[in-house]
N, CA, C and O atoms as CSV, one atom per row, in Angstrom:
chain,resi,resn,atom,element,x,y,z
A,1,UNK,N,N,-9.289,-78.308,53.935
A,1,UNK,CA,C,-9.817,-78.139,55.269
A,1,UNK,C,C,-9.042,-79.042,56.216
A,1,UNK,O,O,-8.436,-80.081,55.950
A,2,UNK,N,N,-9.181,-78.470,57.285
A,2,UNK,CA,C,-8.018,-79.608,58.434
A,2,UNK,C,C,-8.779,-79.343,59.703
A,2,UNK,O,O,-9.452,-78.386,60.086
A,3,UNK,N,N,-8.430,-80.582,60.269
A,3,UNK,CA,C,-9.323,-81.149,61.501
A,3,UNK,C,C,-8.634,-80.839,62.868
A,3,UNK,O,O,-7.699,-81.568,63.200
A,4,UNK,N,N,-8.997,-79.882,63.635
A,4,UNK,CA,C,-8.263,-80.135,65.021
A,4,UNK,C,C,-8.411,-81.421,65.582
A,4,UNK,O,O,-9.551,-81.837,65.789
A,5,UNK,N,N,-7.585,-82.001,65.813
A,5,UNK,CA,C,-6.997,-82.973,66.883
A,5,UNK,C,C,-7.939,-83.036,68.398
A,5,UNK,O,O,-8.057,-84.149,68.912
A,6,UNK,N,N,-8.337,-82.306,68.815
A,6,UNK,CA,C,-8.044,-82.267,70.177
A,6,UNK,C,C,-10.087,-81.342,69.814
A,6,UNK,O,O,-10.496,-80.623,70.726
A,7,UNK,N,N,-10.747,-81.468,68.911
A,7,UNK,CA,C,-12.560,-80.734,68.983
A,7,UNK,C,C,-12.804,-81.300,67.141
A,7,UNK,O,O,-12.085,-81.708,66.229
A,8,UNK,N,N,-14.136,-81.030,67.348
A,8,UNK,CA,C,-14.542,-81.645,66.024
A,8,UNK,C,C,-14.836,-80.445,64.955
A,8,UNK,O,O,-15.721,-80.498,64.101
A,9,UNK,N,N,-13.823,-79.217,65.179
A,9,UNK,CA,C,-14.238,-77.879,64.671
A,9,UNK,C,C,-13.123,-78.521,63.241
A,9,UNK,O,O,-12.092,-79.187,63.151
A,10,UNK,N,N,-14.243,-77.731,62.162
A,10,UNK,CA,C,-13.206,-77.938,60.980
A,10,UNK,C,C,-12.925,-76.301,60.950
A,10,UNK,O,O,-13.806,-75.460,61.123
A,11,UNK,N,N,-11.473,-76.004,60.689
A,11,UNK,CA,C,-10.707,-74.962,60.040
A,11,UNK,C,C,-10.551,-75.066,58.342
A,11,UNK,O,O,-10.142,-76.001,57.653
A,12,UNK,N,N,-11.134,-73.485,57.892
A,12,UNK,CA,C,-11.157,-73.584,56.586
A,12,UNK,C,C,-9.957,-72.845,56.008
A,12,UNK,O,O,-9.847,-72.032,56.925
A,13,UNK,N,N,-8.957,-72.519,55.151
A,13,UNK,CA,C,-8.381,-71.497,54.868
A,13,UNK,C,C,-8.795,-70.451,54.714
A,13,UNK,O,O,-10.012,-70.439,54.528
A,14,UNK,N,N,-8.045,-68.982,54.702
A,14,UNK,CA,C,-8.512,-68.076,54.142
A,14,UNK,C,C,-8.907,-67.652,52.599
A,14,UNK,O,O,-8.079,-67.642,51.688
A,15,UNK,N,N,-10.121,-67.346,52.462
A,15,UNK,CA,C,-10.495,-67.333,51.006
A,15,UNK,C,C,-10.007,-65.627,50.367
A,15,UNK,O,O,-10.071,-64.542,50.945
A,16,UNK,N,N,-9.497,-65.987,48.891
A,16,UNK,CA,C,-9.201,-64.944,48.457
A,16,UNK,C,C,-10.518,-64.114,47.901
A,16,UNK,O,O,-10.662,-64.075,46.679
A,17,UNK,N,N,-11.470,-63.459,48.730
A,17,UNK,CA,C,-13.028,-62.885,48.223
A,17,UNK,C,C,-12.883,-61.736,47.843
A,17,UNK,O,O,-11.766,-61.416,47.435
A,18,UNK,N,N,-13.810,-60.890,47.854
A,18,UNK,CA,C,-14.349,-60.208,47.291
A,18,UNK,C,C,-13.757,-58.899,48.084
A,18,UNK,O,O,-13.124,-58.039,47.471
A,19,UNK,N,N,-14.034,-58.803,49.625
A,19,UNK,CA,C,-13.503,-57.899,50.444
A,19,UNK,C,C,-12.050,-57.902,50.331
A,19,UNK,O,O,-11.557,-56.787,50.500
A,20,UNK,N,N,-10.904,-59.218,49.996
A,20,UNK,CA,C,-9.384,-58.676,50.193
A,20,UNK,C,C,-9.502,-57.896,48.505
A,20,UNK,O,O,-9.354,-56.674,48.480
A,21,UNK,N,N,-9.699,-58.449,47.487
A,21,UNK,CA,C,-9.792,-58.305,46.284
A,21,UNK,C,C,-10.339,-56.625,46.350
A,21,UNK,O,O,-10.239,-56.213,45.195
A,22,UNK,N,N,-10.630,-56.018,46.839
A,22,UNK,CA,C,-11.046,-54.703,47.054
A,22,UNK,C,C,-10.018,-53.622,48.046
A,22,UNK,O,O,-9.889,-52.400,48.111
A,23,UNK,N,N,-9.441,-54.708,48.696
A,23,UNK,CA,C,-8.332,-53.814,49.585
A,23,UNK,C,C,-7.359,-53.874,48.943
A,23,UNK,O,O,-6.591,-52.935,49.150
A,24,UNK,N,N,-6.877,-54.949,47.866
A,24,UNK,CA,C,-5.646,-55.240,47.460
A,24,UNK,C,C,-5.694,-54.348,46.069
A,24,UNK,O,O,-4.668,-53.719,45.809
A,25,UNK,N,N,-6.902,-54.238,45.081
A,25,UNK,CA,C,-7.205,-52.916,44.100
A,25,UNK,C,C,-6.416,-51.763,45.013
A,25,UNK,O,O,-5.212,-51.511,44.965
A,26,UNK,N,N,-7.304,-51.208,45.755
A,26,UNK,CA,C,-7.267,-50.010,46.827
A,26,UNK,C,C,-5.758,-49.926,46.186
A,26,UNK,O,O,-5.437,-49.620,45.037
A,27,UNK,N,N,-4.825,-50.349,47.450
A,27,UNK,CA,C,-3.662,-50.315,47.614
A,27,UNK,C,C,-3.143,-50.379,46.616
A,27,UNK,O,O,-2.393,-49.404,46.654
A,28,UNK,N,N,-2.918,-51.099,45.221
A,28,UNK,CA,C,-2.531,-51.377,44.570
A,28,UNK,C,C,-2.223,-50.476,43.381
A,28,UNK,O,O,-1.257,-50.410,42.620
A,29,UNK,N,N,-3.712,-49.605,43.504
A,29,UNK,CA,C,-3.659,-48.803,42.527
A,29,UNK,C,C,-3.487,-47.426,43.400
A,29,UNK,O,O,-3.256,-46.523,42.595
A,30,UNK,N,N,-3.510,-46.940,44.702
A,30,UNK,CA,C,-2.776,-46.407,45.254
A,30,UNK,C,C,-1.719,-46.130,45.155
A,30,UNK,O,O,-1.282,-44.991,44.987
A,31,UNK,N,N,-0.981,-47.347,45.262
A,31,UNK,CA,C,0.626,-47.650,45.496
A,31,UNK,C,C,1.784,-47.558,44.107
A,31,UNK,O,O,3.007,-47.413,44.094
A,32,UNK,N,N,0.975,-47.683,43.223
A,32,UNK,CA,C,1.870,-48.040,41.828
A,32,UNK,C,C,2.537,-46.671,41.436
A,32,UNK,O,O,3.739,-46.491,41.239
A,33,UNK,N,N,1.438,-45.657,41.354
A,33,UNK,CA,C,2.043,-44.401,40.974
A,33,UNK,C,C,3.007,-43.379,42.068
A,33,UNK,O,O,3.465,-42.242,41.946
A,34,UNK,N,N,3.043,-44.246,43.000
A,34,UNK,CA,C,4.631,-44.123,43.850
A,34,UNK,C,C,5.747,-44.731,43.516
A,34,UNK,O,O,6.939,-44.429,43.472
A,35,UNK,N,N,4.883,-45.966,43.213
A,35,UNK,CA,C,6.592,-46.708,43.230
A,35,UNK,C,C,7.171,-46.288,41.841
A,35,UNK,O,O,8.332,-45.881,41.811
A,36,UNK,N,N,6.354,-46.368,40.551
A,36,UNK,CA,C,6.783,-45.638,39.126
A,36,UNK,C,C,6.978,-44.202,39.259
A,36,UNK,O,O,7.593,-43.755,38.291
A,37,UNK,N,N,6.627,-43.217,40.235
A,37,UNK,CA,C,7.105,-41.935,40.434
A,37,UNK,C,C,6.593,-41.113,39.050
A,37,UNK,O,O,7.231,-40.672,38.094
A,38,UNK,N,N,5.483,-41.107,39.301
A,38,UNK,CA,C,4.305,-40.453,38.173
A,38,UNK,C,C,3.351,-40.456,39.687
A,38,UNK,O,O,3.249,-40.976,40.798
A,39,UNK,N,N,2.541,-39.036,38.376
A,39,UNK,CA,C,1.616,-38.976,39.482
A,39,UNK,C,C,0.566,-39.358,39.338
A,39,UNK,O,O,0.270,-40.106,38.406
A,40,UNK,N,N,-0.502,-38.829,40.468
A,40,UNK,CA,C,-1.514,-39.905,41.126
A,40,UNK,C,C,-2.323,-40.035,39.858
A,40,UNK,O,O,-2.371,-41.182,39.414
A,41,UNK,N,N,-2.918,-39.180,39.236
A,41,UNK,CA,C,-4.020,-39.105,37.859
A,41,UNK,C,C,-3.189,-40.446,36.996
A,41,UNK,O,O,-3.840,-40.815,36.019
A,42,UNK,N,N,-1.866,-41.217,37.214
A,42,UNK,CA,C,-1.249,-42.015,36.345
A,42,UNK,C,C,-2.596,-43.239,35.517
A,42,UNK,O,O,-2.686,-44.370,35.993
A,43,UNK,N,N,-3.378,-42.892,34.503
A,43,UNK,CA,C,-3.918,-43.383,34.081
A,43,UNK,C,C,-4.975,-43.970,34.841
A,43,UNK,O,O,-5.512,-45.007,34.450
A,44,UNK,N,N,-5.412,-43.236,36.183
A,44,UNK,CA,C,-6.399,-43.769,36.862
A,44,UNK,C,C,-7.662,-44.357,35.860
A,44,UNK,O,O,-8.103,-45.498,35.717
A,45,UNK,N,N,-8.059,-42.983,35.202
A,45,UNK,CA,C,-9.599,-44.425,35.202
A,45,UNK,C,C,-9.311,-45.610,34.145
A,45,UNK,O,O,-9.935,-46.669,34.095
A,46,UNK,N,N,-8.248,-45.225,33.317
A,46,UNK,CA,C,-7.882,-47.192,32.602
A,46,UNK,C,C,-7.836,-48.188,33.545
A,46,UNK,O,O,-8.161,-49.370,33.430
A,47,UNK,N,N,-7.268,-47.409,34.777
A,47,UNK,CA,C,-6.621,-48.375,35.877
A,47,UNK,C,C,-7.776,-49.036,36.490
A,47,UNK,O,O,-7.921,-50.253,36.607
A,48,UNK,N,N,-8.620,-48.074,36.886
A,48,UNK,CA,C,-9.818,-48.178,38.012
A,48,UNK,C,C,-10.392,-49.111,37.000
A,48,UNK,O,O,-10.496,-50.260,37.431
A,49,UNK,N,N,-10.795,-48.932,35.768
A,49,UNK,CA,C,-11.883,-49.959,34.573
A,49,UNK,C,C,-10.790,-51.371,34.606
A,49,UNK,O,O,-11.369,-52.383,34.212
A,50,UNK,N,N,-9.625,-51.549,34.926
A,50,UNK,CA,C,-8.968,-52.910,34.831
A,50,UNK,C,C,-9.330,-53.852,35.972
A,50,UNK,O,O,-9.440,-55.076,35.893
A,51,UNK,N,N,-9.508,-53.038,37.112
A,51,UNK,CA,C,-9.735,-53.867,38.238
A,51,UNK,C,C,-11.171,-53.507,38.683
A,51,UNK,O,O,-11.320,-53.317,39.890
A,52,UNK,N,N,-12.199,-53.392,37.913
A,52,UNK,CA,C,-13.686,-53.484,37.946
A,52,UNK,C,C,-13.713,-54.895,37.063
A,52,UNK,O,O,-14.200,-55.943,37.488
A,53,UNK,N,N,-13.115,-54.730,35.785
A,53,UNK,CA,C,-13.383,-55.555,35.031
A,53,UNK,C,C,-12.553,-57.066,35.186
A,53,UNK,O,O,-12.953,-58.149,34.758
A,54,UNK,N,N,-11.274,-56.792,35.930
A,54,UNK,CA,C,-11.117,-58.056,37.106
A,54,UNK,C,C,-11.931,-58.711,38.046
A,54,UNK,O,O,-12.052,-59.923,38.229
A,55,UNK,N,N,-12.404,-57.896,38.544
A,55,UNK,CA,C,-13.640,-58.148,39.852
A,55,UNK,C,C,-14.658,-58.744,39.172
A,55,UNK,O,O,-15.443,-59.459,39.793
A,56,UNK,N,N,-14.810,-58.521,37.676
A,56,UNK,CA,C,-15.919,-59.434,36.970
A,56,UNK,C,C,-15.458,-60.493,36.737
A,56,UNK,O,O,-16.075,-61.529,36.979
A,57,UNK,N,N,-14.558,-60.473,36.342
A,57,UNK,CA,C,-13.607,-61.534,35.811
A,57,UNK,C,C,-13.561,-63.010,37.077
A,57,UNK,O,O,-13.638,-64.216,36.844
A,58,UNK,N,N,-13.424,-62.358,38.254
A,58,UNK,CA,C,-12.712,-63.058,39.474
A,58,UNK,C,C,-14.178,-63.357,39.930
A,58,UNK,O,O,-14.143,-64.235,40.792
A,59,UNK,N,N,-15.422,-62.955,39.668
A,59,UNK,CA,C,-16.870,-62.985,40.107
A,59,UNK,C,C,-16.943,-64.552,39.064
A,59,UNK,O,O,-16.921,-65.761,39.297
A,60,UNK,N,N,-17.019,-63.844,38.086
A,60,UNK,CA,C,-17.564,-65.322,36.615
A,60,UNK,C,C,-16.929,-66.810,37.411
A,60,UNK,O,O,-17.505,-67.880,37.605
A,61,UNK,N,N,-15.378,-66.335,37.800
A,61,UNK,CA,C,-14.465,-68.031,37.736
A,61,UNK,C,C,-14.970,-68.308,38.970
A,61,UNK,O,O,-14.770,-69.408,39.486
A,62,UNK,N,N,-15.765,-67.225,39.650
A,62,UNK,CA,C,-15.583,-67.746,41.732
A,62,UNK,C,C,-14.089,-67.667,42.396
A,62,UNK,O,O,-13.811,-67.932,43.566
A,63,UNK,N,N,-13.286,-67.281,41.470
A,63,UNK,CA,C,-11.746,-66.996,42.091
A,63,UNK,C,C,-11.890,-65.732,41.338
A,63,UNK,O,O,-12.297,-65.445,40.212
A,64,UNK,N,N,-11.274,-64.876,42.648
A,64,UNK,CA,C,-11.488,-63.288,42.549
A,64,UNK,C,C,-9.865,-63.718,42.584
A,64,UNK,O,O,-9.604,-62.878,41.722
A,65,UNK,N,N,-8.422,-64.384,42.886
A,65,UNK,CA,C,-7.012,-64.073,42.606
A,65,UNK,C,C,-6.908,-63.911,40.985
A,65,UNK,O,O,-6.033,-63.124,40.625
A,66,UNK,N,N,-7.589,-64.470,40.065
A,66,UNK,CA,C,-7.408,-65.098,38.653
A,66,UNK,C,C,-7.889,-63.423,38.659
A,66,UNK,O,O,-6.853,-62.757,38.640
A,67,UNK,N,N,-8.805,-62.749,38.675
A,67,UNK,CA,C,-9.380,-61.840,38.197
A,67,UNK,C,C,-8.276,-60.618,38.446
A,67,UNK,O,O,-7.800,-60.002,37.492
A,68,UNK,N,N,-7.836,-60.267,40.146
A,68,UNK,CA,C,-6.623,-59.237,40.425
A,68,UNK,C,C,-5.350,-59.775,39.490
A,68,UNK,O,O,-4.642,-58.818,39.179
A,69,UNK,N,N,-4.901,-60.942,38.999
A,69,UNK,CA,C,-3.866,-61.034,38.876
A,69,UNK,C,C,-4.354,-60.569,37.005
A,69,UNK,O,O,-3.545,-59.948,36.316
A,70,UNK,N,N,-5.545,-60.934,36.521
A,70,UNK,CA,C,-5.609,-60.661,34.956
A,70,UNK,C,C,-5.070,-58.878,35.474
A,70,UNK,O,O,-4.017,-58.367,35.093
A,71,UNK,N,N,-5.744,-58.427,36.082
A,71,UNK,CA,C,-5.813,-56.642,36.229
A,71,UNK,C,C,-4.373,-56.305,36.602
A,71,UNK,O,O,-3.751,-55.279,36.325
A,72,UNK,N,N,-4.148,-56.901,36.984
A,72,UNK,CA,C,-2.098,-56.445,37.426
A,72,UNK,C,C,-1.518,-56.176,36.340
A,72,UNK,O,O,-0.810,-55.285,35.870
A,73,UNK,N,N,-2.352,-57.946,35.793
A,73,UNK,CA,C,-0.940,-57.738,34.323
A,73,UNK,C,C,-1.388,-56.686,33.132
A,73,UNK,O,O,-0.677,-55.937,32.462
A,74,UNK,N,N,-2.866,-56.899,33.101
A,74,UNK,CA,C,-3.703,-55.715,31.742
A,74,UNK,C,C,-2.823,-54.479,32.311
A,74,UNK,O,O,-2.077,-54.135,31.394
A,75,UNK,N,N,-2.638,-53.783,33.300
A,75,UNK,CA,C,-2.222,-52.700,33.684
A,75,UNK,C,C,-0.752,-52.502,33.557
A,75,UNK,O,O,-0.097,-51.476,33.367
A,76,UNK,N,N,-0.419,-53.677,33.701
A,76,UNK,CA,C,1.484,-53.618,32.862
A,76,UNK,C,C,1.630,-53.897,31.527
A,76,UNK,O,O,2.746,-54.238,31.133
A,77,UNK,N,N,1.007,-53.843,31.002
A,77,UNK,CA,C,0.595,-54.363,29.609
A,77,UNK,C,C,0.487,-52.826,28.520
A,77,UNK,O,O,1.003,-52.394,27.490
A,78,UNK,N,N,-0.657,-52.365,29.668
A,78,UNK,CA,C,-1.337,-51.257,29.010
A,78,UNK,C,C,-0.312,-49.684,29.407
A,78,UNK,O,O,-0.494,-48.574,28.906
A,79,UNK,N,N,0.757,-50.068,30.449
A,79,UNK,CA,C,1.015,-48.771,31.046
A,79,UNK,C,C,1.921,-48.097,30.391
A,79,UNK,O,O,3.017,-48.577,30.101
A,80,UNK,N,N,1.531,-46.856,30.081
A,80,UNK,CA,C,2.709,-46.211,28.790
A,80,UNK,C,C,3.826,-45.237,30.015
A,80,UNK,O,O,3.782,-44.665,31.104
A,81,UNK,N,N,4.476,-45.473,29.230
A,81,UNK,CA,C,6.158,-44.694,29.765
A,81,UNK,C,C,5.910,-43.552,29.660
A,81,UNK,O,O,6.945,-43.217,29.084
A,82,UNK,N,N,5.095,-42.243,29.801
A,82,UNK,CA,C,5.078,-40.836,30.003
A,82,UNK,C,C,4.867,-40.576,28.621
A,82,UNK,O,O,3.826,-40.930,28.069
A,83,UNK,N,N,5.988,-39.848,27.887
A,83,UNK,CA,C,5.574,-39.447,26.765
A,83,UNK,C,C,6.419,-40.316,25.544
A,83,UNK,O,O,6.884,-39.809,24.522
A,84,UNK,N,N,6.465,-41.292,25.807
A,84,UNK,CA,C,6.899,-42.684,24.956
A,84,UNK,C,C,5.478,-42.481,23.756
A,84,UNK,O,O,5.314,-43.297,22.850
């Protein structure tokens, strides 16, 4: 936390919650099966159950980043190459 100089207002950082942690899923799992060039069905509901079960994850620690970043990686972990 840091103190303006000049009023007795404390400034807090921005917290990584619950609402970005939901936009950054969104997008994320939006965005992947563009950039890998597969399509949209690309393992959605494994995908969608990684970042629910992040959001639990990121709920338990009170840090919802620990929870998106477990779900990033479970999802690179888990993501199969087409017909590999």
């Amino acid at each position: 936390m840091a103190r303006d100089s000049q009023s007795s207002v404390i400034y807090t950082p921005m917290e990584f919650g619950l609402e970005i942690y939901i936009v950054l899923s969104i997008l994320y799992i939006v965005m992947m099966p563009m950039m890998m060039s597969t399509s949209l069905d690309f393992q959605l509901a494994e995908t969608v159950g990684l970042f629910v079960i992040g959001g639990f994850i990121g709920y338990a620690m009170d840090y919802y980043l620990m929870g998106f970043l477990f779900a990033a990686i479970m999802h690179f972990m888990f993501w199969s190459h087409g017909g590999d």
